[in-house]
N, C-alpha and C positions, 0 to 999 in steps of 0.2 A: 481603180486600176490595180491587177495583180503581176506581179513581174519580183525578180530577183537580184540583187542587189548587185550591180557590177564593180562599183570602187566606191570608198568614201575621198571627195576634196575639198576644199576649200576655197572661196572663193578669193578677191583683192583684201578685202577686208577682215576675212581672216578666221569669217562665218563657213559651220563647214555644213555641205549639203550629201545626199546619198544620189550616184548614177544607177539608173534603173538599167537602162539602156543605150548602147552607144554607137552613135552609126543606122541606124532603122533606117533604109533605104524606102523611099515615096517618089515614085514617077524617078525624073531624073534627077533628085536632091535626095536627100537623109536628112538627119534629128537625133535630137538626143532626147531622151526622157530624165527629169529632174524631178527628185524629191528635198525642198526646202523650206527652211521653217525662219524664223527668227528667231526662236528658242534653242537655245544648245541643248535642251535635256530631252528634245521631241529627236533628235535626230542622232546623238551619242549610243545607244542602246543599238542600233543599225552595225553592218559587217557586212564585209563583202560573201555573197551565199548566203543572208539571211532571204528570207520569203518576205514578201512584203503588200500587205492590202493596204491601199491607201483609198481614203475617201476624200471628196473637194471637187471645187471649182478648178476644174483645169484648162493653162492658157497657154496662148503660141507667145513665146519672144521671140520677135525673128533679130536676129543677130548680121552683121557684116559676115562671120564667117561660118557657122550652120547654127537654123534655128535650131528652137529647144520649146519642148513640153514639157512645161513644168507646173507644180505643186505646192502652194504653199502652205502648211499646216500651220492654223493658231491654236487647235486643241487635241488633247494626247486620243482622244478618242479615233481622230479621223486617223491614226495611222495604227495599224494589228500586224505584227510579225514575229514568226516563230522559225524554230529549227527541222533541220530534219537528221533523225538519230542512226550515226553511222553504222550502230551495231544491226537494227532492225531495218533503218531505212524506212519510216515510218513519222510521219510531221507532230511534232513536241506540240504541244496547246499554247494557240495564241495567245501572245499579250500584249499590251499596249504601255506607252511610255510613264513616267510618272508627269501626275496631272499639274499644270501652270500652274506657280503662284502669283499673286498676289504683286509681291514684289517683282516680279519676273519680266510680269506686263507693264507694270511703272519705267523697268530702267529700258534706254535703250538698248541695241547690240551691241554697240561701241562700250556704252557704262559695263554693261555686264561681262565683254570679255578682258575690258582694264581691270576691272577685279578680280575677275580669274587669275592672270595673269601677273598679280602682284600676289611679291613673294611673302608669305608668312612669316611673323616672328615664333620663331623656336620659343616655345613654354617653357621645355626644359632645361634646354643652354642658360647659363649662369653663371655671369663673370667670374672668373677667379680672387677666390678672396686672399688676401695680401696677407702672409703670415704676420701675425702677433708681434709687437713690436714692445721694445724693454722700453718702459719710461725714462725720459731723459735723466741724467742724474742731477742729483739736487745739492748745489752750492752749500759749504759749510758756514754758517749763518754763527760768527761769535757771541758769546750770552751776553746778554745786558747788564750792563753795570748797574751796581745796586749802588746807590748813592748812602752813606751814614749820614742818620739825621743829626742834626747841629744840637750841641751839648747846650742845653736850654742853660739862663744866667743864676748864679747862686742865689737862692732867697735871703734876706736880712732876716736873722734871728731875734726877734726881739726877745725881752728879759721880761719873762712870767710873774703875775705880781704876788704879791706874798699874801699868804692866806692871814684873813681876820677871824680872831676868836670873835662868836655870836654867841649874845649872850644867852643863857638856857632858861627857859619856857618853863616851870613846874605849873601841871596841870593840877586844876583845886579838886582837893578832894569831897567824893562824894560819902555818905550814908548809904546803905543798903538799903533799900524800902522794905520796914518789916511788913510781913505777910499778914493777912488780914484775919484777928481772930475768930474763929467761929465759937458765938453762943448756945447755951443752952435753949433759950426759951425762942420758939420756931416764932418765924412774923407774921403779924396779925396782917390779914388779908384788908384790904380797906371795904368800908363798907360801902352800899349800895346809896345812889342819890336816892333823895327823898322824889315821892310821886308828886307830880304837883295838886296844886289843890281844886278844889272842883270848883267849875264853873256858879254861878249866883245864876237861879232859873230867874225869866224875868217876870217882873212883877204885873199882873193882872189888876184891873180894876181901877177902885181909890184906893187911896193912902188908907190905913187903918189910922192913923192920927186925925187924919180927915174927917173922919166916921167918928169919932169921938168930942170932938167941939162942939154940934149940937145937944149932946146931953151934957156936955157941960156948962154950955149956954143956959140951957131947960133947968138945969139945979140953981144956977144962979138969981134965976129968975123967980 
């Protein structure tokens, strides 16, 4: 449906919707034409004289006291509306609202205009700070008594004993060691051990004694 915007209200609840049209006489009754959303951000961009294409499912409410055509948009695309420029008189380039979020579709109407609706705390406001205060003043606190330590008791002097002559030690006297004379005649080197003596080869044979009793036998004889 294209049509122009004739007032923005609000409904009980406090949801506000765009009049297209109001009064459209049919037969012997009239209508009103409504564009509504459950989103406040599909229907805020709207003003009375803006242009308005709406796309959707449109239905009859008939009401006790005049029905109503109306529109409910769940997405920024089904609605396009633009201006028309006083100078030229000549239609501005449509646009369409910004798109649903996320969060938007989760809360309901109620949540989302209780949040609107609550007032912001100021960032910048900032309690006054309490001028600087003198420290309380500080009691004179008398110095500590030094106590003097107690005169410790006289010591008994006893009487030192008298010294003993010892008797004196004469150490025996020594001789000088006379130094060792050196002679004329240099020292005889000792001589070499004898070699031993040689081995006795052993004896082969007979006795040579042996060998001689027969002819002394033979002379005898």
């Amino acid at each position: 449906m294209h049509g122009t915007v004739h007032s923005i209200a609000e409904d009980r609840n406090g949801q506000p919707y765009a009049r297209l049209a109001l009064n459209v006489p049919a037969g012997d009754t009239r209508f009103h034409v409504l564009l509504r959303s459950a989103h406040d951000s599909l229907i805020k961009p709207l003003a009375a004289g803006t242009h308005v294409l709406a796309f959707g499912e449109w239905t009859v409410f008939d009401t006790p006291h005049i029905p109503q055509l109306r529109l409910f948009a769940d997405e920024h695309w089904q609605i396009a509306h633009w201006e028309t420029d006083p100078s030229s008189g000549l239609p501005t380039d449509p646009t369409c609202p910004a798109t649903v979020t996320a969060r938007q579709r989760a809360d309901t109407p109620a949540q989302a205009r209780a949040r609107a609706r609550r007032p912001r705390p100021a960032s910048e406001s900032r309690p006054p700070q309490a001028p600087p205060t003198s420290p309380p003043p500080v009691a004179a606190v008398p110095p500590p008594q030094v106590q003097e330590p107690a005169e410790a008791p006289a010591k008994s002097v006893q009487p030192e004993p008298e010294p003993v002559d010892e008797p004196t030690v004469t150490p025996p006297h020594r001789e000088p060691a006379a130094p060792p004379v050196a002679s004329g005649t240099p020292p005889v080197p000792p001589r070499p051990p004898l070699p031993p003596p040689p081995l006795e080869p052993p004896q082969t044979g007979r006795s040579p004694r042996r060998r001689r009793w027969p002819r002394w036998l033979g002379g005898r004889r």
